[in-house]
PDB file of the backbone (N, CA, C, O) and the ligand in Angstrom, with CONECT records:
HET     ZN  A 101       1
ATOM      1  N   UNK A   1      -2.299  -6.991   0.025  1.00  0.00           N
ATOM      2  CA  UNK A   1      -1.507  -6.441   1.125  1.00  0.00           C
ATOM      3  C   UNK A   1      -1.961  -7.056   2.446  1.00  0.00           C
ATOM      4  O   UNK A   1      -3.173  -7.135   2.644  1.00  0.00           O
ATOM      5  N   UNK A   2      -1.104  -7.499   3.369  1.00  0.00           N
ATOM      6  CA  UNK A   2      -1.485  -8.117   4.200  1.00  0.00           C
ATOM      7  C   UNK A   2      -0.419  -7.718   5.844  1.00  0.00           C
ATOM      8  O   UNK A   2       0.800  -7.616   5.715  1.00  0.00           O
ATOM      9  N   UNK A   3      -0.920  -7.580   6.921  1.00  0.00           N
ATOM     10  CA  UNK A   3       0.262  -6.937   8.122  1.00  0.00           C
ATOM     11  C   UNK A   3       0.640  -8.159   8.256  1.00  0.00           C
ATOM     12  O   UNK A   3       0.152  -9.217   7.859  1.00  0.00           O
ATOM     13  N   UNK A   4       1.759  -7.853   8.989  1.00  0.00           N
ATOM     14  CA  UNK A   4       2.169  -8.720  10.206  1.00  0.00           C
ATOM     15  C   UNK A   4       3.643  -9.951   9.456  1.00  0.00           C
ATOM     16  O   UNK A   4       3.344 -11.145   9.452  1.00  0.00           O
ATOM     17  N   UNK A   5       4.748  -9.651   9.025  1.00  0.00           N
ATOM     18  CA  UNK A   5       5.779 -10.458   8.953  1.00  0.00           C
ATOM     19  C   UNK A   5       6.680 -10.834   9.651  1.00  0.00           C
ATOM     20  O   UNK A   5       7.644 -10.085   9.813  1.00  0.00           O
ATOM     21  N   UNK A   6       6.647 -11.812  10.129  1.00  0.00           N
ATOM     22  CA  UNK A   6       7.970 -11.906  11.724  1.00  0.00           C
ATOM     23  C   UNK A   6       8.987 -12.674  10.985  1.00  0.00           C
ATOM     24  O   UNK A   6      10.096 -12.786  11.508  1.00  0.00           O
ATOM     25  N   UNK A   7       8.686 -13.401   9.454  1.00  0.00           N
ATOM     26  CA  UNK A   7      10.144 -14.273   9.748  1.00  0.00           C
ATOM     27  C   UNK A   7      10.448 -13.845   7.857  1.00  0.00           C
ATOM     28  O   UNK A   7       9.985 -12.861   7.280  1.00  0.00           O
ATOM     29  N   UNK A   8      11.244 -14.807   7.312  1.00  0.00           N
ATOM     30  CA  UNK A   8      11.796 -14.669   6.417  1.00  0.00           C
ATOM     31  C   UNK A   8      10.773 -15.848   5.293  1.00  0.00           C
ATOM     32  O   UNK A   8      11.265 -16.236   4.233  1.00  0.00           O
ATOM     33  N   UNK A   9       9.902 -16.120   5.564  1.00  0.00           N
ATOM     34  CA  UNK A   9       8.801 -16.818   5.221  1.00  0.00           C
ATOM     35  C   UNK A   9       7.270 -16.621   5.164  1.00  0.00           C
ATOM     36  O   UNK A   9       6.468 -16.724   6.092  1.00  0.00           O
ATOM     37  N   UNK A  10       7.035 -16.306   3.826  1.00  0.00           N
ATOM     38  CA  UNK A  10       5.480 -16.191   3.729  1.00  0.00           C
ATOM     39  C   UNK A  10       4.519 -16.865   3.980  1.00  0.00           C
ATOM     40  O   UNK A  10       4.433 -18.050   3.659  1.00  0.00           O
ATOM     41  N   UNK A  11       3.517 -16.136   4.680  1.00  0.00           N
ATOM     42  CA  UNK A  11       3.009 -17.188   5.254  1.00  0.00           C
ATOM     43  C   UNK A  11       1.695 -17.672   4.614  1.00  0.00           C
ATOM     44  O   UNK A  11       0.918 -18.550   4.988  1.00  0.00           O
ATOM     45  N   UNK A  12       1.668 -17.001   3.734  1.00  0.00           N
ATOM     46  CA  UNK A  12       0.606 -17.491   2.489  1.00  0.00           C
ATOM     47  C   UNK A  12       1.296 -18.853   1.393  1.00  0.00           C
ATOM     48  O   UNK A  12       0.687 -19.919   1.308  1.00  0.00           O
ATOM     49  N   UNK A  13       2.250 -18.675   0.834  1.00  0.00           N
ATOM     50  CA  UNK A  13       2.567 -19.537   0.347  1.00  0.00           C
ATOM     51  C   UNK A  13       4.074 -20.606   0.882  1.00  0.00           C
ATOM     52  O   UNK A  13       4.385 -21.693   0.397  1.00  0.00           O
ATOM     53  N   UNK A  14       4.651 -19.998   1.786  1.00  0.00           N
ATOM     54  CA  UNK A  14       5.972 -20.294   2.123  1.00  0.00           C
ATOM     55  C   UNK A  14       7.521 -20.333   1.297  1.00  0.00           C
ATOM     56  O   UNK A  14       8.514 -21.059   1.265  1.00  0.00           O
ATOM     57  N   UNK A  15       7.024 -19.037   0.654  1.00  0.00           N
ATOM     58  CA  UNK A  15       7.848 -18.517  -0.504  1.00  0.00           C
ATOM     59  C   UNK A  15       9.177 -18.129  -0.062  1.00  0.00           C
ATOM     60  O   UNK A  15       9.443 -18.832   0.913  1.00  0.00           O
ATOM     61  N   UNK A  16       9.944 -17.496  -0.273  1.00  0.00           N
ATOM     62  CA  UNK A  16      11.099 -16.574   0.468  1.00  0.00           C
ATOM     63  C   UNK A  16      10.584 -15.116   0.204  1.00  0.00           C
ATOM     64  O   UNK A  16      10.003 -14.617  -0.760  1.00  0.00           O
ATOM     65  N   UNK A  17      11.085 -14.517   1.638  1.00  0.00           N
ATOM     66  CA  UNK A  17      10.311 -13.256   1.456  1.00  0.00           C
ATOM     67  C   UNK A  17      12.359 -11.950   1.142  1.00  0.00           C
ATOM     68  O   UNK A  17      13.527 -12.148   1.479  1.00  0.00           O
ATOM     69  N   UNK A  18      11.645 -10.808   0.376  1.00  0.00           N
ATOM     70  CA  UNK A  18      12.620 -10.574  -0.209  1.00  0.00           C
ATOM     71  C   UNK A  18      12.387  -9.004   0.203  1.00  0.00           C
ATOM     72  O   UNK A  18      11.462  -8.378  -0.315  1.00  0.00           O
ATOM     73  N   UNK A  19      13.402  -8.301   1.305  1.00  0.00           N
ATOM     74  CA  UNK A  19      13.666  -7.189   1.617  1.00  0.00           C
ATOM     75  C   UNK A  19      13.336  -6.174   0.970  1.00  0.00           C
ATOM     76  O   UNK A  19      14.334  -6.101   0.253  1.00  0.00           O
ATOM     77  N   UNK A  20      12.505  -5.060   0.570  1.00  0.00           N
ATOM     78  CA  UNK A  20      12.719  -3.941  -0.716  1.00  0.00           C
ATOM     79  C   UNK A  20      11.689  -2.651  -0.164  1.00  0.00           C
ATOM     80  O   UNK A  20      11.037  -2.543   0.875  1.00  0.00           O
ATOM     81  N   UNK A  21      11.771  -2.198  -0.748  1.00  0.00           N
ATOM     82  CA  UNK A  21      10.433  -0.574  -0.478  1.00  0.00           C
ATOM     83  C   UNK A  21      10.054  -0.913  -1.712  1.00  0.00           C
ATOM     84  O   UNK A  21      10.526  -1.428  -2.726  1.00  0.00           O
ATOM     85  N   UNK A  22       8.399  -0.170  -1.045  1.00  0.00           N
ATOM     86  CA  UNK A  22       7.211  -0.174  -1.900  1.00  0.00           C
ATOM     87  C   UNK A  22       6.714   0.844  -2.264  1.00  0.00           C
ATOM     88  O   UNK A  22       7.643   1.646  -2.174  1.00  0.00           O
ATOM     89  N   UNK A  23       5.495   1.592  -2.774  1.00  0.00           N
ATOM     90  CA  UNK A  23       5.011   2.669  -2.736  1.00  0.00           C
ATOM     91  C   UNK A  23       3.681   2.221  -1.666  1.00  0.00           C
ATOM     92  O   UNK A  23       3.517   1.088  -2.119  1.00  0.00           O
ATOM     93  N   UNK A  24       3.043   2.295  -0.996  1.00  0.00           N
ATOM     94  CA  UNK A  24       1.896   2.033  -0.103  1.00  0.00           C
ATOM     95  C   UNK A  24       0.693   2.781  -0.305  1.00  0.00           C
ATOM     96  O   UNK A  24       0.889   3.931   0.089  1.00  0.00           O
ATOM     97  N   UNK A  25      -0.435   2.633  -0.735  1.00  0.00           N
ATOM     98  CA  UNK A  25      -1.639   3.354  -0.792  1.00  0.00           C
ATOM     99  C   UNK A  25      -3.022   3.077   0.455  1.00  0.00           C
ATOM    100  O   UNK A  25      -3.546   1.986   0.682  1.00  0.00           O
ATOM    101  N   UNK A  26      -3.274   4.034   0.933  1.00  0.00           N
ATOM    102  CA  UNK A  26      -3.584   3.656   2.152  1.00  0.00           C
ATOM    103  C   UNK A  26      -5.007   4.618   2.054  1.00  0.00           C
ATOM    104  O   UNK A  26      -4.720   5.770   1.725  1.00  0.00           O
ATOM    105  N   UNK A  27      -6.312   4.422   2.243  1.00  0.00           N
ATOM    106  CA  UNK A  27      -7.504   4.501   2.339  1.00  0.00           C
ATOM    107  C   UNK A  27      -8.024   4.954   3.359  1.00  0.00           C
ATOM    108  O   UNK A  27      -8.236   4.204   4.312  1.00  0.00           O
ATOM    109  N   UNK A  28      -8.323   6.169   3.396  1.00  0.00           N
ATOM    110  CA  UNK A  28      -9.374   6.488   4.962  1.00  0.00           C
ATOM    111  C   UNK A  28     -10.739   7.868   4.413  1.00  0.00           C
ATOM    112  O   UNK A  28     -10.598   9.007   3.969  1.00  0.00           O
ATOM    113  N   UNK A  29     -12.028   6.995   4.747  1.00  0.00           N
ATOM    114  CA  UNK A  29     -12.943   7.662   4.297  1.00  0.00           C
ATOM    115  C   UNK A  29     -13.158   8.115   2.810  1.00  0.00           C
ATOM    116  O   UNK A  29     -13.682   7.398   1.958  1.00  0.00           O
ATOM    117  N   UNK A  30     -12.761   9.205   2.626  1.00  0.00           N
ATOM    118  CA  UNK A  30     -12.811   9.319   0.683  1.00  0.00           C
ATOM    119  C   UNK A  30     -11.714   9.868   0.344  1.00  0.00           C
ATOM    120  O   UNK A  30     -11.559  10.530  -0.682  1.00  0.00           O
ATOM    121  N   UNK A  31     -10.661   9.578   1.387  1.00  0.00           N
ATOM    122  CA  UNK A  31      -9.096   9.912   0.781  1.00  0.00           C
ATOM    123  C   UNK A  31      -8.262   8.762   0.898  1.00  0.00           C
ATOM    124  O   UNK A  31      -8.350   7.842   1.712  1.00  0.00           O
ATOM    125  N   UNK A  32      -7.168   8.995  -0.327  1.00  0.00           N
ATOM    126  CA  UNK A  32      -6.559   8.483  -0.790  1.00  0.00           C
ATOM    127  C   UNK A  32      -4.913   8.728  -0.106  1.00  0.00           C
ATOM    128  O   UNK A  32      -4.720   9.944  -0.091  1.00  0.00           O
ATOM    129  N   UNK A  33      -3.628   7.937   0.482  1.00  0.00           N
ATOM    130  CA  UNK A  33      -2.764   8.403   0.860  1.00  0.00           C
ATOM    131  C   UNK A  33      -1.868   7.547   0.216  1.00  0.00           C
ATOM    132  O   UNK A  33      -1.909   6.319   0.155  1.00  0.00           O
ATOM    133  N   UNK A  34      -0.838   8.526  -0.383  1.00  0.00           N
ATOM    134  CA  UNK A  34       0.131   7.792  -0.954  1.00  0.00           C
ATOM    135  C   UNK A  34       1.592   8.057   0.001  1.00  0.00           C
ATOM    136  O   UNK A  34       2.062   9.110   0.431  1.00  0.00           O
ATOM    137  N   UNK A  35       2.034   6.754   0.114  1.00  0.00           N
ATOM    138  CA  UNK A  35       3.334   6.410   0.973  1.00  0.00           C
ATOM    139  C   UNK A  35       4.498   6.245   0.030  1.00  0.00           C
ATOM    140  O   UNK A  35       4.226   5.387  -0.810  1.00  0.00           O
ATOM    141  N   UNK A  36       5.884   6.843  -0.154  1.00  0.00           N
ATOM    142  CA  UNK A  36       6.726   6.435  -1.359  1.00  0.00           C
ATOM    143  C   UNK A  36       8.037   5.659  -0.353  1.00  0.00           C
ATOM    144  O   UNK A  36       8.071   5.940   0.845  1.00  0.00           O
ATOM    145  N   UNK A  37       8.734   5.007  -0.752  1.00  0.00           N
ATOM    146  CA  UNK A  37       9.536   4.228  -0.325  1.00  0.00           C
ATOM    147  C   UNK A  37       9.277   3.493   1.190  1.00  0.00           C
ATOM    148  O   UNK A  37      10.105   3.520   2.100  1.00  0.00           O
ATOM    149  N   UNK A  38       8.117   2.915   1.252  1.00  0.00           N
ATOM    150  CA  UNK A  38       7.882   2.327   2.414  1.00  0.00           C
ATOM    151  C   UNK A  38       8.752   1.273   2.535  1.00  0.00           C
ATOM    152  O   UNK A  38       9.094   0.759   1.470  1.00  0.00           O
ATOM    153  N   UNK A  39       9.316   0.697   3.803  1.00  0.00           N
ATOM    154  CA  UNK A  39       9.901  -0.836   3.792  1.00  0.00           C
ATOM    155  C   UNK A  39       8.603  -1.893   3.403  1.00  0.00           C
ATOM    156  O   UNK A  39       7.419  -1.634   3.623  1.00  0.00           O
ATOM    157  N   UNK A  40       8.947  -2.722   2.985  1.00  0.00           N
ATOM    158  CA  UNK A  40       8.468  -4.248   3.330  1.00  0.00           C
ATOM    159  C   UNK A  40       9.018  -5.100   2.716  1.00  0.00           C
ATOM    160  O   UNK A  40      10.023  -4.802   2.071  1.00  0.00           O
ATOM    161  N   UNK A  41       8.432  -6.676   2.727  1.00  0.00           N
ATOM    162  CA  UNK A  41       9.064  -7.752   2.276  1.00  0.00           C
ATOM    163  C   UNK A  41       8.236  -7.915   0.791  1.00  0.00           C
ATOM    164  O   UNK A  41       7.056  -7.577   0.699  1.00  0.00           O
ATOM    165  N   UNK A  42       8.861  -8.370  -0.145  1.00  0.00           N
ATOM    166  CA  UNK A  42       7.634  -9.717  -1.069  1.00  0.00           C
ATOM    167  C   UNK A  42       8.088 -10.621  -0.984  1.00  0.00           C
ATOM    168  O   UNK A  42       9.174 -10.919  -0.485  1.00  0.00           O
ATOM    169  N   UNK A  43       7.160 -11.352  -1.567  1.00  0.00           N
ATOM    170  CA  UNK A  43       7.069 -12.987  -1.446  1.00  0.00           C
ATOM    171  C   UNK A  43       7.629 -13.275  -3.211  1.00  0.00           C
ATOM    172  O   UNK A  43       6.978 -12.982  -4.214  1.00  0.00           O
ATOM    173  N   UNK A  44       8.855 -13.851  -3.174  1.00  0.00           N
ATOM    174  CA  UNK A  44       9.528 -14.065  -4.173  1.00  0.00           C
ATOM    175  C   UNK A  44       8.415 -14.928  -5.157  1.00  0.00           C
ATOM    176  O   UNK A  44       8.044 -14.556  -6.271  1.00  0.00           O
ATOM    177  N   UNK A  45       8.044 -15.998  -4.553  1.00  0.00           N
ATOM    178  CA  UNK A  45       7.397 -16.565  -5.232  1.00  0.00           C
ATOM    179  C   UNK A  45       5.723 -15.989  -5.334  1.00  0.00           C
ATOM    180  O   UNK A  45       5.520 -16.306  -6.506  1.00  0.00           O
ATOM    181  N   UNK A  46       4.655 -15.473  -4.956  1.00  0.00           N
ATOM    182  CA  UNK A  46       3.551 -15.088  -4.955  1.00  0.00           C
ATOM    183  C   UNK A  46       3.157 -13.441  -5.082  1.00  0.00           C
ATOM    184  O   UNK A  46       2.296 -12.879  -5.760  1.00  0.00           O
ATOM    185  N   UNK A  47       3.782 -13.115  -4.492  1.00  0.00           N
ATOM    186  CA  UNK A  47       4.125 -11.646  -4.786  1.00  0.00           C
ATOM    187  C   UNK A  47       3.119 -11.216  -3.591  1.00  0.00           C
ATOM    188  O   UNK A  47       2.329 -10.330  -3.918  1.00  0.00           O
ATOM    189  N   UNK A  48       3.065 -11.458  -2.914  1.00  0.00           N
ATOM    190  CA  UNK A  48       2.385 -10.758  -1.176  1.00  0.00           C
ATOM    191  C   UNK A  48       3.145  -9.944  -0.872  1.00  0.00           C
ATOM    192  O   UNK A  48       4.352 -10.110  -0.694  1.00  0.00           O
ATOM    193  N   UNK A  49       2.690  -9.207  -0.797  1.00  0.00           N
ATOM    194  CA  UNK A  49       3.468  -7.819   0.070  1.00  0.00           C
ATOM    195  C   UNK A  49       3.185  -7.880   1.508  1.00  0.00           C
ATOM    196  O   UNK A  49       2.040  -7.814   1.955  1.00  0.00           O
ATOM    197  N   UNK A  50       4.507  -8.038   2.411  1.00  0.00           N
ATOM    198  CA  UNK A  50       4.206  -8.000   4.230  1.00  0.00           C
ATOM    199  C   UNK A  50       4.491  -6.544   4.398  1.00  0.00           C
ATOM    200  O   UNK A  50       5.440  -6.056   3.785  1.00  0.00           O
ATOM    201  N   UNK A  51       3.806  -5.867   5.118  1.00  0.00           N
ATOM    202  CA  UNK A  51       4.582  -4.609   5.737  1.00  0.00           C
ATOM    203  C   UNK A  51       4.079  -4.772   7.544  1.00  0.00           C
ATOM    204  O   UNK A  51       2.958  -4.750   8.051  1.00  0.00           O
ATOM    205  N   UNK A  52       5.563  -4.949   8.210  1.00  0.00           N
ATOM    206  CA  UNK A  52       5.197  -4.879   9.485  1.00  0.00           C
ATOM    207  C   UNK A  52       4.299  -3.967  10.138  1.00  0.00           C
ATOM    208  O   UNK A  52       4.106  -2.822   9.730  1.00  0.00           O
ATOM    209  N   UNK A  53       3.812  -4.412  11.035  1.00  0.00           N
ATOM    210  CA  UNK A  53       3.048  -3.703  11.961  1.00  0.00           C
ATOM    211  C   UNK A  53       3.473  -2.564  12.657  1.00  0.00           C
ATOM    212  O   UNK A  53       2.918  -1.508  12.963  1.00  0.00           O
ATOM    213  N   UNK A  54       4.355  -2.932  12.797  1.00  0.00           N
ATOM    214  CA  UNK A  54       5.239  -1.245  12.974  1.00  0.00           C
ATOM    215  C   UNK A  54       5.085  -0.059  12.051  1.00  0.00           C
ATOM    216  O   UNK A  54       4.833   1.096  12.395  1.00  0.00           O
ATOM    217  N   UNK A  55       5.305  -0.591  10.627  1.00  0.00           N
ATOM    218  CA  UNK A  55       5.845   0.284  10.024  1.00  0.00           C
ATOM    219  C   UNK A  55       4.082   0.935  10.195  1.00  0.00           C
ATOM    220  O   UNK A  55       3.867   2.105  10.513  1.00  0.00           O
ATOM    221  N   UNK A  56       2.929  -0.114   9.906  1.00  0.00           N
ATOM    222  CA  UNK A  56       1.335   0.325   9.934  1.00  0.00           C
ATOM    223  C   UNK A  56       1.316   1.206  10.522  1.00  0.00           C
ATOM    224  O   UNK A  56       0.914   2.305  10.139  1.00  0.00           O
ATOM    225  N   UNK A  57       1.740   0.940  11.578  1.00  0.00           N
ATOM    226  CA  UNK A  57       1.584   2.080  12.947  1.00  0.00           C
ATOM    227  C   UNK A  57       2.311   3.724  12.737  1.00  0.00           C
ATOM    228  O   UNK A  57       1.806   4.770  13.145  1.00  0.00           O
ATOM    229  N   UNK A  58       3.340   3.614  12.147  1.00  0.00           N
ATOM    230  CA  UNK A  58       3.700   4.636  11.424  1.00  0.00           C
ATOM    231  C   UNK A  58       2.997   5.248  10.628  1.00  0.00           C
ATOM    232  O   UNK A  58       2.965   6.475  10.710  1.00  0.00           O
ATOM    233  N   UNK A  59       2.353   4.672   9.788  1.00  0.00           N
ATOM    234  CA  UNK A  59       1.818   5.226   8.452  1.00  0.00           C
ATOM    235  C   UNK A  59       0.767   5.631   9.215  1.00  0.00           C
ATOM    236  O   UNK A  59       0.723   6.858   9.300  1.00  0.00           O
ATOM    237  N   UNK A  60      -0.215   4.982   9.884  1.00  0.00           N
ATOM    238  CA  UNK A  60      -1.626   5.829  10.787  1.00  0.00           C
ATOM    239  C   UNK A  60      -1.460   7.207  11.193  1.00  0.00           C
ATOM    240  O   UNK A  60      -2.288   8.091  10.973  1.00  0.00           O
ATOM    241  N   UNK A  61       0.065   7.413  12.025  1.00  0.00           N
ATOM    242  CA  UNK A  61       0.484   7.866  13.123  1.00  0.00           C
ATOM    243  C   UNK A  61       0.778   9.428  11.765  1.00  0.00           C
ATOM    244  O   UNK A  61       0.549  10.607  12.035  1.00  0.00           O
ATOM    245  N   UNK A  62       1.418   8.805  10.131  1.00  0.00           N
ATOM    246  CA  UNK A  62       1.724   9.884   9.720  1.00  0.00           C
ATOM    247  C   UNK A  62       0.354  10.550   8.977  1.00  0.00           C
ATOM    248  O   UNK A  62       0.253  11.751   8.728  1.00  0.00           O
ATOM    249  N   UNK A  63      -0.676   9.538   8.673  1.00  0.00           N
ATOM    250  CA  UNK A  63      -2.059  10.470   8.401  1.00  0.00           C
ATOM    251  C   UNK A  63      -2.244  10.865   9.049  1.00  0.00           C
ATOM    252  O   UNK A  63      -1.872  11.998   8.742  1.00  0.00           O
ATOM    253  N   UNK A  64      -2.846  10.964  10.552  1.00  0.00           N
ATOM    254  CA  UNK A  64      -3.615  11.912  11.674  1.00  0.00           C
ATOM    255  C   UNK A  64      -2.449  13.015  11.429  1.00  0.00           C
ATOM    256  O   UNK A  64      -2.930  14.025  10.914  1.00  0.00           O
ATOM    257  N   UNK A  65      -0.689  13.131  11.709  1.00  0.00           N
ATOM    258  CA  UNK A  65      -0.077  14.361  11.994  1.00  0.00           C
ATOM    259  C   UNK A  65       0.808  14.206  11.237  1.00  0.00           C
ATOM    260  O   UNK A  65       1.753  14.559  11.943  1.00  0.00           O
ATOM    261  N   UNK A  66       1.414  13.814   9.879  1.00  0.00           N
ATOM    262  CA  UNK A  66       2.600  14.120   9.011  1.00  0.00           C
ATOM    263  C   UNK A  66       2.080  15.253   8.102  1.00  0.00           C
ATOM    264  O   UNK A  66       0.964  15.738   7.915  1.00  0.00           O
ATOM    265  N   UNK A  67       3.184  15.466   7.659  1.00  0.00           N
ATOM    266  CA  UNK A  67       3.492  17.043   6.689  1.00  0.00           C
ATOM    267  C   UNK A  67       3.815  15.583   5.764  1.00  0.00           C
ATOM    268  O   UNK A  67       4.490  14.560   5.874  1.00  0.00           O
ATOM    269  N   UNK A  68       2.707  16.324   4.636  1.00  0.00           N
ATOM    270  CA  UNK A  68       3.128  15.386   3.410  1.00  0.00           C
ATOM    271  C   UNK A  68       4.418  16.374   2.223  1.00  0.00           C
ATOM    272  O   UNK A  68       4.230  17.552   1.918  1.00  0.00           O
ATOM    273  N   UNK A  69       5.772  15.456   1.684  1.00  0.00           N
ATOM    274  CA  UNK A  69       6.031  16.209   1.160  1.00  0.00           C
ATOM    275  C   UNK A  69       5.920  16.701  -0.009  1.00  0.00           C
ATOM    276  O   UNK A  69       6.785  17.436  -0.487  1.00  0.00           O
ATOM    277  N   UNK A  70       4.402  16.227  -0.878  1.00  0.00           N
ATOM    278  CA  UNK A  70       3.545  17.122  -1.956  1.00  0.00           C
ATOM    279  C   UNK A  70       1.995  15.917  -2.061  1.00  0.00           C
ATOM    280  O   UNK A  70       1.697  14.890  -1.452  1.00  0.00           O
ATOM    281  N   UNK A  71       1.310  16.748  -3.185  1.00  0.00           N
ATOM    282  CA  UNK A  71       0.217  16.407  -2.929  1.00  0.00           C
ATOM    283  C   UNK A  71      -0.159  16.229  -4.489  1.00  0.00           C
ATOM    284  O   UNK A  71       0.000  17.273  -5.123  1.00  0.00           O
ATOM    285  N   UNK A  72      -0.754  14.825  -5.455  1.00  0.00           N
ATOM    286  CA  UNK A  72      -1.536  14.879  -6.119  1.00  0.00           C
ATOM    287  C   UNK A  72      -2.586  14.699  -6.469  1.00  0.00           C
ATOM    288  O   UNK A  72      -3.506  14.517  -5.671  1.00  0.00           O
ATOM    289  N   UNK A  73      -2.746  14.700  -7.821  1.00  0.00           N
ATOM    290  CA  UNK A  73      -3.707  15.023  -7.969  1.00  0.00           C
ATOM    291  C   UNK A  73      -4.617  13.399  -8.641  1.00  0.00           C
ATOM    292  O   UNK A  73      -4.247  13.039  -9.759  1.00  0.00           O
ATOM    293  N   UNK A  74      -5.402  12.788  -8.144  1.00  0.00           N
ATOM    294  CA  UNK A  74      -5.780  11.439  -8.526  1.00  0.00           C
ATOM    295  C   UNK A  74      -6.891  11.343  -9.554  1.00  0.00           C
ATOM    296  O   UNK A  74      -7.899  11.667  -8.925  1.00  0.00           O
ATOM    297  N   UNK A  75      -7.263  11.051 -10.887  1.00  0.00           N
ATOM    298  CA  UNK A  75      -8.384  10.848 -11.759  1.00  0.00           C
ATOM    299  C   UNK A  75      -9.568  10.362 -10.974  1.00  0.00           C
ATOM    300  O   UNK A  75      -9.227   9.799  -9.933  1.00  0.00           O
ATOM    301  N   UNK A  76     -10.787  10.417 -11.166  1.00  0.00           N
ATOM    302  CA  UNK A  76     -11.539   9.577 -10.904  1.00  0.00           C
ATOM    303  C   UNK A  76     -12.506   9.219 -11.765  1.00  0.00           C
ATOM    304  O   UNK A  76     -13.045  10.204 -12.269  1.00  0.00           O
ATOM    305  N   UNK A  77     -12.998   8.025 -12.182  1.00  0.00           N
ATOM    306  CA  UNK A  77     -13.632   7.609 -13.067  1.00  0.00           C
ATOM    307  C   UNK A  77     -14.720   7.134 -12.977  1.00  0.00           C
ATOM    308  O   UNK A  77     -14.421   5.955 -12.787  1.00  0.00           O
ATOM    309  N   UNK A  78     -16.180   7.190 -12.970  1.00  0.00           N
ATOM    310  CA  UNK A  78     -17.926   6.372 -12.617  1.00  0.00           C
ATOM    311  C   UNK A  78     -17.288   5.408 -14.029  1.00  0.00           C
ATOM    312  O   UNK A  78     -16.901   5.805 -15.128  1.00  0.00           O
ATOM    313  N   UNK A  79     -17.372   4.092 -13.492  1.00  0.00           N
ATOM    314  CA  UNK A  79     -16.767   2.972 -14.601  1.00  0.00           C
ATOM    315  C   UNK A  79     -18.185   3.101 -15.735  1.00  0.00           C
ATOM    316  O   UNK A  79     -17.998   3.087 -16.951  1.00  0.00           O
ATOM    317  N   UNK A  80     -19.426   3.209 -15.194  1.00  0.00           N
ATOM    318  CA  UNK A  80     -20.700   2.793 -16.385  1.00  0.00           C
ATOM    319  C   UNK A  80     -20.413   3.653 -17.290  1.00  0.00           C
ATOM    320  O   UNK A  80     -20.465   3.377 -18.489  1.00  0.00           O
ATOM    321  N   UNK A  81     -19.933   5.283 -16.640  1.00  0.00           N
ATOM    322  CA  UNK A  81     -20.161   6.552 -17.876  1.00  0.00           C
ATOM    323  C   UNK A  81     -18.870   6.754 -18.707  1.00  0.00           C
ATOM    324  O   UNK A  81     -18.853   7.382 -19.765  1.00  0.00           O
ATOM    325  N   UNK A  82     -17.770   6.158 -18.128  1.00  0.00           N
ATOM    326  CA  UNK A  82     -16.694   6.334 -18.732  1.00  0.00           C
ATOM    327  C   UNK A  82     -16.267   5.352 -19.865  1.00  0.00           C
ATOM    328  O   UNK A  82     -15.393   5.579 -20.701  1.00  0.00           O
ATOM    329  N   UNK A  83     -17.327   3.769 -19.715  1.00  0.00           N
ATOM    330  CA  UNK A  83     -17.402   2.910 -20.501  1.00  0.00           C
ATOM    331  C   UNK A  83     -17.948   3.456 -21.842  1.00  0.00           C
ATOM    332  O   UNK A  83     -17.511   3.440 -22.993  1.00  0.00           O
ATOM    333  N   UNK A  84     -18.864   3.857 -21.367  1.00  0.00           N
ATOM    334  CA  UNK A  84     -20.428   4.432 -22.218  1.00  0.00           C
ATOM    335  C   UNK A  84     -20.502   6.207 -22.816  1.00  0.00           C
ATOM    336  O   UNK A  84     -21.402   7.034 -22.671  1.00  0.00           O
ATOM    337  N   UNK A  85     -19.578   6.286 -23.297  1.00  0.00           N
ATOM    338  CA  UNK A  85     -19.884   8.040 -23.279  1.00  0.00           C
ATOM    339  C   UNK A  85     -20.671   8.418 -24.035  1.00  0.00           C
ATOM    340  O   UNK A  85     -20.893   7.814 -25.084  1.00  0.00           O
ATOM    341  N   UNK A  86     -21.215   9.384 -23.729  1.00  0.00           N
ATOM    342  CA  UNK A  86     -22.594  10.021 -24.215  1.00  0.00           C
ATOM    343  C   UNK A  86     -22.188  10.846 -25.938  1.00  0.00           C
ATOM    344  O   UNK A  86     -22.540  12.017 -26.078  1.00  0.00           O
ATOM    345  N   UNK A  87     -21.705  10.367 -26.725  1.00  0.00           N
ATOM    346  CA  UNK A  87     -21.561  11.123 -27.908  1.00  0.00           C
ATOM    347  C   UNK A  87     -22.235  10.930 -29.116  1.00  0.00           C
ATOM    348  O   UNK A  87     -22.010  11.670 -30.074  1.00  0.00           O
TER     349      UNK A  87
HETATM  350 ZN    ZN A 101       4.087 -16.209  -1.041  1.00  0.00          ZN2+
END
């Protein structure tokens, strides 16, 4: 995931970038925020996801003060013990 798309061209590979919503997962401290139909572009060919800076600014703007409209519930897994179980 990467900000900032101004044109119709990726700027990682110079792919064509292709209009659509995403789901967005967004990280702050030891929470987890899930975004459902966000805008952004992909990169037809590489598969980069752009999401403008705008929309970023939104999504910040809706952790500090949005009403989420539900809440789940996420697994979490310690990879050594879940590899390794004690039986
Ligand atoms: Zn690309």
């Amino acid at each position: 995931m990467t900000t900032k798309a101004n044109n119709q061209l990726c700027a990682v590979c110079g792919g064509e970038l292709q209009a659509t919503t995403i789901t967005h997962e967004e990280k702050r401290d030891s929470h987890i925020y899930l975004f459902q139909n966000v805008p952004a572009k992909v990169c037809t060919a590489c598969g980069e996801i752009w999401i403008d800076e705008e929309v970023m600014q939104q999504i910040d703007k809706l952790i500090e003060y949005g009403v989420p409209v539900r809440k789940v519930e996420t697994p979490v897994f310690d990879f050594p013990r879940a590899v390794a179980p004690a039986h």
